[in-house]
C-alpha positions, 0 to 999 in steps of 0.5 A: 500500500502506497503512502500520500508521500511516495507521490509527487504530484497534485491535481486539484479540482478548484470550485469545490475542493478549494473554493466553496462553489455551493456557497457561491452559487447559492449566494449569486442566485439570491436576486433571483430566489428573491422573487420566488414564493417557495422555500426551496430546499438548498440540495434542490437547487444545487442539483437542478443547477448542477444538472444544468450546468453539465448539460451545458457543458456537454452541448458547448464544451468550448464555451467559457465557463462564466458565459456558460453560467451566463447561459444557464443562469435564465433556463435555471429561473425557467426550471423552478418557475422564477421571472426571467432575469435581465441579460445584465442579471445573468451577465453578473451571476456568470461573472460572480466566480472570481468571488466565490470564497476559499473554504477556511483551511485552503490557503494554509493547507496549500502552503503545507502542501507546497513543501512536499509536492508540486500543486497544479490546477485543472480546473472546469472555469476560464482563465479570467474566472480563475485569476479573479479567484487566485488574486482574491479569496486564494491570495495570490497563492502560486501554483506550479500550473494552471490548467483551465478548461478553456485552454483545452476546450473541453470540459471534465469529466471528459478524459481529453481534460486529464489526458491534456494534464498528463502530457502538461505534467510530464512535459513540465516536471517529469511526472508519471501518471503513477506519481500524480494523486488527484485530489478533489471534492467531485466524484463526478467531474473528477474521480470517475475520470481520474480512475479511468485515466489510470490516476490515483486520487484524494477525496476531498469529502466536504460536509454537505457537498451535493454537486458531484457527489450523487454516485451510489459506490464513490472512487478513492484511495484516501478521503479526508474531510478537509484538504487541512487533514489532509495536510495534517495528515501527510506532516504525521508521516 
């Protein structure tokens, strides 16, 4: 049995394992929920967007992320019976990602991190999505690689993403798929297709997470509540 030591490398999935894009999505809805007579619960509204969302990026793989919540946004207020927003209201509920919190214990779990592996991002978002975030709640903090949708013009779970990673890492670092442990929140958008691309992978298990997580037999070789147990975890060894 391997240990997180033996690797050198780190994926991570951001929006979500880094970045609480629940909370962020839940939040940027509000001018529309407003208007709403119902109560509706927090898990419906996650899965119904989430369900959106992947649809989406099915049918427009190349499509920038904050464009494509722009384009989901008014087809979301259709689904659960809400007025139609303005183009300025969806323009502002896709620009809304660079301001997305960190959960609490990213950026110090990072820092740790840092000292034992090389970070890279492969990320479902755009590059100017991505800048607003690190720039922002990530503080500036510097990855060894960023990796968007964008640039590969596809959206995970598709293999191409991972694939595109594969080539990036071992052109930049010398890493083999072997070395490399993907660490996210999604099983979904990130461990499915990390197994099929023949990647280990960390479970970011989030309390609460409900986007990507609906899968009856979840995937992973090690599963932490946090990314700072996971920290925690690795300065035991």
């Amino acid at each position: 049995m391997s240990e997180l030591s033996d690797y050198r490398l780190l994926c991570f999935d951001v929006y979500g394992t880094l970045i609480d894009w629940e909370n962020g999505i839940l939040t940027a809805l509000q001018p529309i929920l407003q208007h709403s007579q119902t109560n509706f619960t927090r898990q419906h509204l996650l899965t119904v967007y989430g369900e959106l969302e992947s649809e989406q990026q099915r049918l427009t793989p190349d499509m920038p992320y904050s464009q494509l919540l722009a384009t989901v946004h008014p087809i979301l207020a259709q689904r659960l019976g809400l007025p139609t927003p303005s183009n300025e209201g969806s323009i502002q509920f896709g620009e809304s990602v660079g301001t997305w919190p960190a959960f609490p214990d990213t950026v110090d779990a990072l820092r740790e991190l840092q000292k034992h592996y090389k970070l890279v991002v492969l990320s479902n978002v755009d590059r100017a999505s991505f800048a607003r975030s690190n720039a922002g709640s990530l503080q500036g903090f510097r990855f060894d690689l960023i990796i968007t949708a964008q640039d590969i013009g596809s959206y995970k779970p598709d293999t191409r993403n991972f694939e595109y990673m594969k080539k990036a890492v071992h052109s930049d670092f010398g890493v083999e798929p072997s070395q490399i442990l993907q660490t996210a929140q999604s099983q979904f958008h990130d461990h499915q297709p990390a197994r099929r691309a023949g990647i280990r992978s960390v479970w970011i298990e989030r309390a609460g997470a409900t986007m990507g997580n609906q899968v009856e037999s979840p995937i992973f070789n090690w599963r932490f509540a946090t990314l700072g147990e996971m920290a925690e975890a690795l300065q035991e060894k």
